[in-house]
C-alpha positions, -999 to +999 in steps of 0.1 A: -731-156+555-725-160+518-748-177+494-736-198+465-754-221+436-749-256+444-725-269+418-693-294+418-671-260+402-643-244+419-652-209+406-682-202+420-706-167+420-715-157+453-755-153+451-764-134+479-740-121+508-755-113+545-747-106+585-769-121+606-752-109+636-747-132+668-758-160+647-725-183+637-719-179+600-701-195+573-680-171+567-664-142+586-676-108+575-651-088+589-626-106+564-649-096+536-634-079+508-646-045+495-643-038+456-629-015+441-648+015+423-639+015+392-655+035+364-677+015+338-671-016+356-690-037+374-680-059+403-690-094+409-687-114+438-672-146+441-661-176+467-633-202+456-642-234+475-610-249+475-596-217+494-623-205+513-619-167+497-641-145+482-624-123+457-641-101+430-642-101+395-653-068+371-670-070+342-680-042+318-712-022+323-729-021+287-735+016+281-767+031+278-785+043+250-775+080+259-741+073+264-740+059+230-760+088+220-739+111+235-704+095+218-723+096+185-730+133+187-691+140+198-682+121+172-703+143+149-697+176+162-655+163+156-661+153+120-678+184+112-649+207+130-628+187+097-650+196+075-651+229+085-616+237+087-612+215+049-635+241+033-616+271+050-582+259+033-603+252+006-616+290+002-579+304+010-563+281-015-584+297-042-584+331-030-550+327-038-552+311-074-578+343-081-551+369-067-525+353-089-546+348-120-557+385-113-518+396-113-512+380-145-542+390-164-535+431-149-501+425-159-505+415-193-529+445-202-500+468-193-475+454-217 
């Protein structure tokens, strides 16, 4: 048996869904569908009126505080890798201009 809010829509969300057993019901369990498990949705069941199916519909979970967290600090972590690896070519780049500026100044004191 499948509950829904009493309303004059097509689209309806299915309250409540239960067996109870040898008792007639409105609809027949056995033909109920299953969702499917999809990650960071939600499923939501619903009956169509004019069909007599229930069908389900997924909707996104909102993500926690630590999941949000969590992103946040990978983000983080990324952006200071860049930074990182910026300031290394950086220090190379001027190692560089030092070893040059040190050839031409050692080469001028020999002429």
């Amino acid at each position: 048996m499948i509950i829904i809010n009493n309303t004059e829509e097509t689209k309806v969300k299915v309250v409540s869904a239960f067996s109870l057993g040898e008792i007639a019901v409105k609809y027949d369990m056995s033909t109920m569908p299953q969702p499917e498990n999809l990650p960071g949705k939600l499923a939501e069941l619903f009956y169509d009126k004019e069909t007599g199916k229930l069908y389900y519909e997924y909707t996104d979970i909102p993500k926690t505080a630590l999941e949000l967290l969590q992103e946040e600090t990978q983000q983080l972590k990324l952006a200071i890798a860049e930074s990182a690896e910026a300031q290394q070519q950086d220090k190379i780049e001027n190692q560089l201009a030092i070893a040059e500026l040190a050839e031409v100044v050692a080469t001028k004191e020999v002429l």
